[in-house]
C-alpha positions as CSV (number, residue, x, y, z in Angstrom):
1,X,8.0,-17.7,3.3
2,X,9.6,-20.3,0.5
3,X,12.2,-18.1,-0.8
4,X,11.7,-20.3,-4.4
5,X,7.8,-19.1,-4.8
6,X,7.4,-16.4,-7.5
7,X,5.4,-14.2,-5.6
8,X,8.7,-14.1,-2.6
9,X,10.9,-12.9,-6.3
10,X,8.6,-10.3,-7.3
11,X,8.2,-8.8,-4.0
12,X,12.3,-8.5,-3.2
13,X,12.6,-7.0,-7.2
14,X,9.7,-4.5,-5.7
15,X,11.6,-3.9,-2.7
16,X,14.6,-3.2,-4.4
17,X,13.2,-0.5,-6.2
18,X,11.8,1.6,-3.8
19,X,14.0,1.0,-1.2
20,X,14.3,4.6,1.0
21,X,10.9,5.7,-0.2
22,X,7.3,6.5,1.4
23,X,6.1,7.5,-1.8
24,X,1.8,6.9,-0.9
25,X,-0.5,5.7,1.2
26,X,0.7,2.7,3.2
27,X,4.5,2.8,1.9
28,X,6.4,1.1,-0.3
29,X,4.8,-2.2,-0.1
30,X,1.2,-0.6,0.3
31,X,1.1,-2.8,3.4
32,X,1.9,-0.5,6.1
33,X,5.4,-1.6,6.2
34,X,8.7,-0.5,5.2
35,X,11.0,-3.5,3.9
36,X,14.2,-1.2,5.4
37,X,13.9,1.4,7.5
38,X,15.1,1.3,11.4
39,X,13.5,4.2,13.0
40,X,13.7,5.5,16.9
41,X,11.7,3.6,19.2
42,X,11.7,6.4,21.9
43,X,10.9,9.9,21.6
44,X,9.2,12.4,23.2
45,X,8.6,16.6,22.7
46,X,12.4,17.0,24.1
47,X,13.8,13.5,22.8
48,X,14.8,12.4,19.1
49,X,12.7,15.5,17.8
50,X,15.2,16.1,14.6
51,X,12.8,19.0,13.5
52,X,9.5,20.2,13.4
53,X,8.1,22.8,11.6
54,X,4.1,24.5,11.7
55,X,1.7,23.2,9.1
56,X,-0.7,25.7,8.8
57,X,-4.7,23.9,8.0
58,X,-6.1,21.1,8.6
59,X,-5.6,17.3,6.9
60,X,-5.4,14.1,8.1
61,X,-3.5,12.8,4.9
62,X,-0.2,11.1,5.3
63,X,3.0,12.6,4.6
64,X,4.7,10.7,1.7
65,X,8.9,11.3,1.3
66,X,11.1,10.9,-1.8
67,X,14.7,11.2,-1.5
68,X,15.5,14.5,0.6
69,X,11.9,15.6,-0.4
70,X,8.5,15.3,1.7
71,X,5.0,16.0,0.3
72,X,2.1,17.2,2.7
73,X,-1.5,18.8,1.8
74,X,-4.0,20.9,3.6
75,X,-7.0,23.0,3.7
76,X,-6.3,26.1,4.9
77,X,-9.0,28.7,6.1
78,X,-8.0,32.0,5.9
79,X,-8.8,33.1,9.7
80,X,-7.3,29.7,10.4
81,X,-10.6,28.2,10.9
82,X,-11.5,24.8,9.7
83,X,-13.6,25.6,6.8
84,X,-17.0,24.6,8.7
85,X,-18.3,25.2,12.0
86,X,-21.4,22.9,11.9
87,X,-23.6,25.6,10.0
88,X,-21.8,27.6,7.6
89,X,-18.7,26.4,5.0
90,X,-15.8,28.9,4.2
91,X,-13.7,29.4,1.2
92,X,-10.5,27.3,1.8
93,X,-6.7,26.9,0.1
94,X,-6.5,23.6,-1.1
95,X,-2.7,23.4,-0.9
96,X,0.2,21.7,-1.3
97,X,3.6,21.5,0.7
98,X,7.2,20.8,-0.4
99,X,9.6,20.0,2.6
100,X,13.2,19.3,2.6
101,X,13.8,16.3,4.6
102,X,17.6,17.2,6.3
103,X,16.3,20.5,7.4
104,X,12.0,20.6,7.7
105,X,13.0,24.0,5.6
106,X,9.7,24.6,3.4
107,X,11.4,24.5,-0.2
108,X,7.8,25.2,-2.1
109,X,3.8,25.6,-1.6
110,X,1.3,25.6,-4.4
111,X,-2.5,26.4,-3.6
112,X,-4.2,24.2,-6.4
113,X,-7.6,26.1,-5.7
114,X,-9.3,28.2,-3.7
115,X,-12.8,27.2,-3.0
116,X,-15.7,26.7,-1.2
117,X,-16.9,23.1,0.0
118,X,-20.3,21.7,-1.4
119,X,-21.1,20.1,1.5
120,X,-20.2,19.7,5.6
121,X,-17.7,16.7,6.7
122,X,-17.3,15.0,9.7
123,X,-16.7,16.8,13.1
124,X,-13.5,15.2,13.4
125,X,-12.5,15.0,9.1
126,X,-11.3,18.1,7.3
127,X,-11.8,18.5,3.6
128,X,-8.1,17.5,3.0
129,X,-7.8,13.7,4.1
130,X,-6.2,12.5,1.0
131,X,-2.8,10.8,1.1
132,X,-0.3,13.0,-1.4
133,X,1.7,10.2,-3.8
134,X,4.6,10.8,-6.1
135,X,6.7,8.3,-8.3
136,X,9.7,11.1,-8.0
137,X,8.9,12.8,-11.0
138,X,5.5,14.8,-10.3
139,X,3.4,14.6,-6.9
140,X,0.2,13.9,-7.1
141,X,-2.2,15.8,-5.1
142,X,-5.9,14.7,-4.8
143,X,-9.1,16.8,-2.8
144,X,-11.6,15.0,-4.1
145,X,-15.0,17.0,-5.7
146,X,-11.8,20.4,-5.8
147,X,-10.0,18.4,-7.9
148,X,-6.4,16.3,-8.6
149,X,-3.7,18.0,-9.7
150,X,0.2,17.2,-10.5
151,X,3.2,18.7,-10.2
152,X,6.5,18.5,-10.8
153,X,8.9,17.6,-8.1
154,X,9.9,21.6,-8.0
155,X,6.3,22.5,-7.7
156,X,5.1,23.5,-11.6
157,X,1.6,22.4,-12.5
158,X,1.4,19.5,-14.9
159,X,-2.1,19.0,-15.4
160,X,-5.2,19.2,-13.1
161,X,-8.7,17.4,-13.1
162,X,-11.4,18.9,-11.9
163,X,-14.3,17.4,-13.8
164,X,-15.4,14.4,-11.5
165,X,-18.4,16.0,-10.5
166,X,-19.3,16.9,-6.8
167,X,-19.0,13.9,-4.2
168,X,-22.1,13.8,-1.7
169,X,-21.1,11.5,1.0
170,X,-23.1,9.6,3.5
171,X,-24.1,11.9,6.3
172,X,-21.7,14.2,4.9
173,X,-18.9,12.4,7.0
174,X,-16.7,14.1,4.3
175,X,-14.0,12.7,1.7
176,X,-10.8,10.9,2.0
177,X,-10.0,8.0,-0.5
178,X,-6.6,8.5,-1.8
179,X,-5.3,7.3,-5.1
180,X,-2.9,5.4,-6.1
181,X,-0.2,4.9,-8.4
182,X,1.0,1.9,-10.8
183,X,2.4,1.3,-14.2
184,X,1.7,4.9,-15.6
185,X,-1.4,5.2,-14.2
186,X,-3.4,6.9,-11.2
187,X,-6.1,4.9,-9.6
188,X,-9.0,7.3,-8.4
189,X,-11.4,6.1,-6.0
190,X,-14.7,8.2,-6.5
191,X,-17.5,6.0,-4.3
192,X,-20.5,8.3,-3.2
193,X,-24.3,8.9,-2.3
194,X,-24.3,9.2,-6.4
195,X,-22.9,7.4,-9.7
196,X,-19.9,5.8,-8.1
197,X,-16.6,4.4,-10.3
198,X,-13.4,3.6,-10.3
199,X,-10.7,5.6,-12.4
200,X,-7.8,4.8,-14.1
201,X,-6.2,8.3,-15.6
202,X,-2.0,8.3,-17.6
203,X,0.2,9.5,-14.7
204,X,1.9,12.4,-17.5
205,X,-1.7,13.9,-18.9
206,X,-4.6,13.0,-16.5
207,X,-6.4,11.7,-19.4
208,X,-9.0,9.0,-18.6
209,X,-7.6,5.2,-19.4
210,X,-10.8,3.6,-18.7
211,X,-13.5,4.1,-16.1
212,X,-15.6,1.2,-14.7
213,X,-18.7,2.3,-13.1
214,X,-19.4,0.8,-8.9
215,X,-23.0,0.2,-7.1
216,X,-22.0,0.9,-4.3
217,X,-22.4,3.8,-1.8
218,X,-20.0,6.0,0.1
219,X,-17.0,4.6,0.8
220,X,-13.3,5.8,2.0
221,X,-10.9,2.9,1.1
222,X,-7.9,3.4,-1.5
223,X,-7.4,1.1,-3.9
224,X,-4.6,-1.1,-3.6
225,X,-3.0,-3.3,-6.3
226,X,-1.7,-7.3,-6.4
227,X,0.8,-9.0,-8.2
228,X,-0.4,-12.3,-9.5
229,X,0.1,-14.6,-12.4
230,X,-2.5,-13.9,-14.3
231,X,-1.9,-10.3,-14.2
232,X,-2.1,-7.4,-11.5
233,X,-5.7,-6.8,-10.0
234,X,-7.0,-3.5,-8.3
235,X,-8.5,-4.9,-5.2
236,X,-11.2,-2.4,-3.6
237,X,-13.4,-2.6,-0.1
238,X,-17.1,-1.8,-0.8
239,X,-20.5,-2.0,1.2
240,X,-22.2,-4.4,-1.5
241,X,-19.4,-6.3,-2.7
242,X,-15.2,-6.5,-1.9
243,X,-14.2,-7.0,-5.2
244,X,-11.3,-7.6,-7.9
245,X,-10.9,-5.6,-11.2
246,X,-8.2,-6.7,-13.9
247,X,-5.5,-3.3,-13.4
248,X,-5.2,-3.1,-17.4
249,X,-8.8,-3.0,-18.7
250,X,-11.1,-2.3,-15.6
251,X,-12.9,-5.3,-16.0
252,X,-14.4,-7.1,-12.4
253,X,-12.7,-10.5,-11.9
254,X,-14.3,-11.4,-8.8
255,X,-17.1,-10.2,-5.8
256,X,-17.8,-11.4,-2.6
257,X,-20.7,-9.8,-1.0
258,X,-19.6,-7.2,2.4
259,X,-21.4,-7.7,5.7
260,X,-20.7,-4.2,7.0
261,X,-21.4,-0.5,6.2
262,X,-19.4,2.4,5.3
263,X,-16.0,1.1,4.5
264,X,-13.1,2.6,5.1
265,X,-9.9,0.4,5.4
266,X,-7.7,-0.9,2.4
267,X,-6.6,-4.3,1.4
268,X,-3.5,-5.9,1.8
269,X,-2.0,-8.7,-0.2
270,X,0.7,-12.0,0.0
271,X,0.9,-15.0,-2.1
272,X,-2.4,-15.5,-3.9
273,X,-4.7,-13.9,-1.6
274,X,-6.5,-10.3,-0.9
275,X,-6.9,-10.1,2.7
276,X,-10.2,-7.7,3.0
277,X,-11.7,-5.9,6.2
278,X,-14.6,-3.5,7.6
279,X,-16.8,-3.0,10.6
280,X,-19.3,-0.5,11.2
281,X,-22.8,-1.5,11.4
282,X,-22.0,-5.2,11.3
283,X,-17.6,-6.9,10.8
284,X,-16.8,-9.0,8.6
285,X,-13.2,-9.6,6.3
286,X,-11.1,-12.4,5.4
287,X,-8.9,-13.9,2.7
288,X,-9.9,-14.2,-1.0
289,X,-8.3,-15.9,-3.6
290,X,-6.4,-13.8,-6.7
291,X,-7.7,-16.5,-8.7
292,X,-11.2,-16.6,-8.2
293,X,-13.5,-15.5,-10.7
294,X,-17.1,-14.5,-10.6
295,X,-19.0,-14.4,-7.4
296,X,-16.8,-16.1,-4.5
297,X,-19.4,-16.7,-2.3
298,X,-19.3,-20.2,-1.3
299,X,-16.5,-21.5,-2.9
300,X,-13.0,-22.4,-1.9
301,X,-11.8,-19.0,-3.3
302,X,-12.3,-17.7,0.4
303,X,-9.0,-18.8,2.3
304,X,-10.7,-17.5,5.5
305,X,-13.2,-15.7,6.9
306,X,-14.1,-13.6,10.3
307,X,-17.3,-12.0,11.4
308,X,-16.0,-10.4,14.5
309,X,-12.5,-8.3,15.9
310,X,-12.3,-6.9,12.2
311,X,-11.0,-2.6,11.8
312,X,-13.1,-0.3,11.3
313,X,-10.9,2.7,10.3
314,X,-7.5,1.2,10.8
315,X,-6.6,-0.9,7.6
316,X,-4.7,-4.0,8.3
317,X,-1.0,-4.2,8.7
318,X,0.7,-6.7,7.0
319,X,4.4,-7.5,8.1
320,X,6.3,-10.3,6.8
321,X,3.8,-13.5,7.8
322,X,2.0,-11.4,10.4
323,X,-1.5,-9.4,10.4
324,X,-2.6,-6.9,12.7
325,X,-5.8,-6.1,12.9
326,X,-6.6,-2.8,14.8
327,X,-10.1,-2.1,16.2
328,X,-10.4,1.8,16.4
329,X,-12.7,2.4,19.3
330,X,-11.3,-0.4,21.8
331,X,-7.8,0.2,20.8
332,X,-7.3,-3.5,21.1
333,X,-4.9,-5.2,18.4
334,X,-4.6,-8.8,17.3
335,X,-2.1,-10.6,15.4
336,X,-3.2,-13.5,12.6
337,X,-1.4,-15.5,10.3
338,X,-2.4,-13.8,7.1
339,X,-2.8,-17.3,5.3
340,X,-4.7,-19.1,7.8
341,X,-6.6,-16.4,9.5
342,X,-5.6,-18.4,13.2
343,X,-5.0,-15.6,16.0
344,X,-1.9,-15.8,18.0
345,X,-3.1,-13.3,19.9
346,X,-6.8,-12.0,19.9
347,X,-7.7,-8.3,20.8
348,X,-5.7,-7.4,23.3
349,X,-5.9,-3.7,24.8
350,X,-3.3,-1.5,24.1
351,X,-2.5,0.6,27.5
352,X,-2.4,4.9,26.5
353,X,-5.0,4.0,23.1
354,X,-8.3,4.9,23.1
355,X,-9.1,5.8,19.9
356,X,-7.1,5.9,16.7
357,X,-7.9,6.9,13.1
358,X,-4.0,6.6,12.1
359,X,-3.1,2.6,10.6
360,X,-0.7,0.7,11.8
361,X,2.9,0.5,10.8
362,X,6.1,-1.5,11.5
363,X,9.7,-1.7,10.6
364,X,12.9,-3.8,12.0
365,X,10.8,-5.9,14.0
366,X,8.4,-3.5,15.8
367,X,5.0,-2.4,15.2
368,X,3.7,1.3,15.4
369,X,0.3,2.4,16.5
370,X,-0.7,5.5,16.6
371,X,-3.6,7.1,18.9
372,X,-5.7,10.7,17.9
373,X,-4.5,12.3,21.1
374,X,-0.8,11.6,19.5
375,X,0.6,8.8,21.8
376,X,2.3,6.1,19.6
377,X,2.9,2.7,21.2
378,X,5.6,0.2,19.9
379,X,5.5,-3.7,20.4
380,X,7.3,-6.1,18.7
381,X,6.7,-7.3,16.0
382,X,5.7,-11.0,16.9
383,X,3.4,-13.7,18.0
384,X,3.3,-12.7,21.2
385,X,2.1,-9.3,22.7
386,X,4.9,-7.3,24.1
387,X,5.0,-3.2,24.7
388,X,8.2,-1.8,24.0
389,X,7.3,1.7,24.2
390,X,5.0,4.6,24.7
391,X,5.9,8.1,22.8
392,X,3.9,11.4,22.4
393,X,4.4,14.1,19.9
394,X,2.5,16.8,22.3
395,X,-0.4,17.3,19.6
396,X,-3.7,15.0,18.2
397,X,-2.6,12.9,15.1
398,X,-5.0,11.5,12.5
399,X,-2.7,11.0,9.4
400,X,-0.7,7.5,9.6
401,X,3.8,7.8,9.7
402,X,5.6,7.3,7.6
403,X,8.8,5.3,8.0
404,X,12.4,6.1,5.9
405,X,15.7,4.7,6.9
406,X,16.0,5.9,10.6
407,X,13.5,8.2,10.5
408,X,9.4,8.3,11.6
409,X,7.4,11.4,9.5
410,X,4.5,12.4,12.0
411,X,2.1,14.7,11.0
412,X,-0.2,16.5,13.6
413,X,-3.0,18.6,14.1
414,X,-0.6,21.5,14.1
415,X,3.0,20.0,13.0
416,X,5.0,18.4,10.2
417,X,7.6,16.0,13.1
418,X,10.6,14.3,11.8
419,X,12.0,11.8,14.5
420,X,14.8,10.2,14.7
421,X,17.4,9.0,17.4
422,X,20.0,11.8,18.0
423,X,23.2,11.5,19.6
């Protein structure tokens, strides 16, 4: 990249900031990687297994880490069911977890409500799949139609909201979106079978900021946010339209009309373009221009475009001036040059993958993809495909790791795993 281009500037001072961090969905970059860490490359049940310690539930929402502290939620059943056998919901703990990061030593659990679902989720989704976040004063815990609530980092209740209204999602696959935070704000996706919208609420009162109203249907991507000249933009995956919304006001900047159903992945971001993706029902993603306004469609304002090999559930991983793009049932992976969209490599299978619902990762020049029966395979991270390694945690694994200095944050079906390279 041309270490004299603004947007190289903004993202070391970014960098620099959260350095040592995982604090929500897709790190400290919201990109999948970490700008620092050097985690193991092997492990196994009996190798670089630091500590793990029981989670009890079910989610599928990433651990997120600040300083010695790591944030995890769940839904837990009290016969240590899942909450829905495929004809009857059970009251559930909607709770949160407190860690200590040397030790795996649970320091503090809150149960922000005790309820019964609405409505059924997916066979493979629990009613927890929500991504924790934190900006190391309070943690931020969102379940969707039971509410979002913050804490501080010692586990008191700040404020809860739990007047969105009841999500009915497509097929009743379930919820998931998870929010995100900037500037003093939390971004909360709320895209269902009814009124959709997007919220911004004040990170210290849960107050609403402004609210800007979506036509589109369900959907289970996060909102991710880009630096640019003109100002930061909120850049959300839909099934009408992938659109851009100006981060202070709410208002839509730009659309370009989506070619697939039921979107799930998240954006990612570099120089002036939003790099956009879904396929389910149709594929189609590409590169769109910060600086496009009104409908894009057409216009030089799309960079690139592909109508094939695009994720599904996997969002993109965007490392340095490399893209991964992950297809979840073939468990193939290619490699792009974000700017271009040319393919250095083009969906290659990944041996040990089948099927993954975990995104990709990287860090110190390797790439981490992780499978749902719990087999993570590194390659470099590079233009050309090369397996490094193939590691197993002994349990399924939906959420995505998260990588902090040496270390790789697994959660499982069953575990909380912190790996790193012992002596």
């Amino acid at each position: 990249m041309n270490t004299k281009s603004p947007f190289f500037l903004l993202l070391s001072m970014t960098c620099s900031a959260v350095a040592g961090h995982w604090a929500q969905w897709r790190g400290p970059l919201a990109n999948g990687s970490s700008p620092d860490a050097k985690p193991p490359l092997v492990w196994s049940e009996t190798q670089n297994i630091r500590w793990k310690v029981a989670v009890p539930g079910r989610s599928s929402g990433s651990p997120v880490v600040w300083e010695d502290k790591i944030f995890v939620v769940s839904a837990v059943a009290p016969d240590g069911g899942r909450g829905f056998d495929g004809q009857s919901l059970s009251k559930l703990d909607f709770k949160v977890f407190c860690f200590n990061r040397p030790n795996g030593k649970l320091l503090w659990e809150q149960t922000a409500v005790t309820a019964t679902p609405h409505e059924g989720t997916h066979s493979t989704n629990g009613f927890a799949s929500a991504s924790p976040c934190t900006d190391g004063k309070h943690v931020y815990a969102h379940f969707g139609s039971r509410g979002l609530y913050c804490y501080t980092m010692d586990g008191e209740l700040v404020w809860k909201r739990d007047d969105f209204g009841k999500m009915k999602t497509r097929n009743e696959f379930g919820e998931g979106s998870s929010p995100t935070l900037v500037d003093g704000m939390i971004l909360v996706p709320w895209d269902h079978e009814g009124p959709s919208a997007l919220y911004a609420l004040d990170q210290l009162t849960g107050k609403t900021i402004w609210k800007t109203d979506r036509d589109e249907p369900t959907s289970w991507g996060t909102p991710v946010v880009a630096e640019h000249r003109d100002g930061k933009q909120i850049i959300m995956n839909g099934q009408n339209f992938i659109r851009s919304y100006d981060l202070k006001s709410g208002k839509e900047l730009w659309r370009v009309a989506g070619q697939a159903q039921r979107p799930v992945t998240c954006a990612v971001t570099i120089d002036d373009l939003a790099i956009v993706t879904s396929s389910f029902r149709g594929s189609y993603g590409g590169a769109f221009r910060l600086s496009g306004r009104g409908d894009l469609a057409g216009t030089n304002n799309i960079a690139w475009s592909w109508q094939k090999n695009m994720p599904d559930l996997a969002s993109p991983l965007l490392s340095g001036d490399l893209l991964y793009l992950h297809k979840e049932k073939s468990a193939t992976v290619s490699c792009v040059n974000p700017r271009t969209g040319e393919a250095y490599y083009l969906a290659q299978r990944i041996p040990g993958l089948s099927t993954l619902y975990a995104s990709p990762v990287a860090a110190n020049g390797h790439v981490f993809i992780t499978g749902r029966s719990g087999t993570t395979v590194v390659i470099k991270d590079g233009k050309k495909l090369e397996i490094v390694a193939s590691n197993s945690v002994g349990e399924g694994v939906d959420a995505t790791p998260a990588l902090v200095d040496e270390q790789i944050f697994i959660r499982g079906e069953k575990h909380l795993f912190c790996i790193e390279a012992r002596p």
